[in-house]
Structure formats: structure tokens, C-alpha cells
C-alpha positions as CSV (number, residue, x, y, z in Angstrom):
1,X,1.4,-20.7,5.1
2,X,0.3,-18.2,2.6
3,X,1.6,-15.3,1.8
4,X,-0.1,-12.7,-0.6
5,X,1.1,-8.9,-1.6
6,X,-1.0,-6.2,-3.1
7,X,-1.2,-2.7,-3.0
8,X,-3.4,0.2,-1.4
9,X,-4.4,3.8,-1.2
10,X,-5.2,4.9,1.5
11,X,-6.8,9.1,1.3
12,X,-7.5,10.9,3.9
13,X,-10.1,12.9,5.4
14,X,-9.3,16.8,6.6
15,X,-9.0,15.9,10.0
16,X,-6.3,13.1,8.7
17,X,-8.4,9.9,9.3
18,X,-8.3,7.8,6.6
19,X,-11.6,8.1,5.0
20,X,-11.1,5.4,1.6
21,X,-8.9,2.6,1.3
22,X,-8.9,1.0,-1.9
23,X,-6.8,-2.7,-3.0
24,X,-4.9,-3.2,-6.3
25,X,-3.5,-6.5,-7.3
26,X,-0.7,-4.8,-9.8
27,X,1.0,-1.5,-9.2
28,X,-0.4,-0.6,-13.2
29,X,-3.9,-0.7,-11.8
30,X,-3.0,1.5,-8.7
31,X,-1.0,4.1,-11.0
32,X,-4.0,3.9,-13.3
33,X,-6.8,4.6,-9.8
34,X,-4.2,7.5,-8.9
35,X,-4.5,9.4,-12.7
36,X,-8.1,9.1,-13.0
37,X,-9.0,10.2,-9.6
38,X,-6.2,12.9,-9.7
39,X,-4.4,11.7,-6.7
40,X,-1.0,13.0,-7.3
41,X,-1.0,16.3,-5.4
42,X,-3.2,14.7,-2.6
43,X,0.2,12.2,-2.3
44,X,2.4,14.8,-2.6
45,X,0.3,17.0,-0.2
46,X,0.3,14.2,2.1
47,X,-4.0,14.1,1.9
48,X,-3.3,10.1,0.3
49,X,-0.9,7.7,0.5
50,X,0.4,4.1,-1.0
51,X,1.4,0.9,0.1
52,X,2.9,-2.5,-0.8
53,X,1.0,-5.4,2.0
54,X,2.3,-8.7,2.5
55,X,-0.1,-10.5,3.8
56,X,0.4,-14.3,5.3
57,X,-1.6,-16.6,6.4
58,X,-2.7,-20.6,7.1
59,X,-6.3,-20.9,5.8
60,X,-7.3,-18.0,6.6
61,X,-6.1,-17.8,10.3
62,X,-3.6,-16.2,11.7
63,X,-3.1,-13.6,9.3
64,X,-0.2,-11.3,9.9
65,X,0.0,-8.2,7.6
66,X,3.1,-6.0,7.0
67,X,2.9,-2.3,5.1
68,X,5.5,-1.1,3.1
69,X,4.3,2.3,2.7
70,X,5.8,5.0,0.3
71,X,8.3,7.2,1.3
72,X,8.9,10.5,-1.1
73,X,7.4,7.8,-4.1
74,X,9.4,5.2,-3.2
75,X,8.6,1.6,-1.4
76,X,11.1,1.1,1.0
77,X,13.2,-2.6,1.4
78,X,11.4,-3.4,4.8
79,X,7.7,-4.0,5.9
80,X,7.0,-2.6,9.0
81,X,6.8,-6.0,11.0
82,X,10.8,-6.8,9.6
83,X,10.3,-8.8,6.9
84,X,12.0,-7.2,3.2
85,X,10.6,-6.4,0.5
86,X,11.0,-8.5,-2.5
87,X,13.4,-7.8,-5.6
88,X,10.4,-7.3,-7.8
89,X,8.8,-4.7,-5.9
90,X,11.4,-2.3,-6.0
């Protein structure tokens, strides 16, 4: 088994579907995509959010995904399918 983690955005439409998703492999590139699209409000506002994924997997089947997403700026110490959050993440 494999097991990868990266991060997303995810923003939101008015309607609150998720209209862009977009990957970082370092939290530095996702803090970088959030001040040059001026993102900060739209997180605060609750029109964009972030994630941590852990994402595992045996050759590409299988794969099992867990989100980690932010709570008032701040990744949480569990995925959302039970498995914590490493050390270096938080």
C-alpha cells in the first residue's frame, strides 16, 4: 500500500457547489495560490475552503481518500474516515 497526502482548495460557487478544486503538494505552494488569488476573505467568508488528503492505495486500486479539512485555519488531528493526522502536518 501507498499512501500519499497533499493539499486542496476547494471555492465555491454562489449557490455553494464547489466550482474549482485545485492540488498542492506543499502547504507553501497552497498559502502562495491563496495570496495571489486573494482567497483569504472567500475562507473566512466560507465561499473557499482547505484541506489536508491522505490518499492510499495498491497500484492504483483501491484507493481510499481521507480530508482533513480546516476548521477556523486550523487542520484538525483526524481525517474524516478515522485515521490521524500526522505530527508534521500540524
Amino acid at each position: 500500500m501507498k499512501t500519499k497526502y497533499y493539499y486542496l482548495i476547494e471555492e465555491f460557487n454562489t449557490d455553494g457547489d464547489i466550482s474549482e478544486t485545485t492540488n498542492f503538494g506543499k502547504l507553501s505552494d497552497l498559502i502562495q495560490y491563496v495570496k495571489t488569488h486573494g482567497l483569504i476573505q472567500d475562507i473566512r467568508n466560507g465561499y473557499a475552503t482547505y484541506a489536508l488528503v491522505r490518499e492510499t492505495s495498491d497500484d492504483g486500486y483501491n484507493m481510499e481518500r481521507g480530508y482533513a479539512y480546516e476548521q477556523q485555519g486550523v487542520i484538525p488531528t483526524m481525517f474524516d474516515n478515522g485515521y490521524k493526522v500526522p505530527q508534521r502536518f500540524l
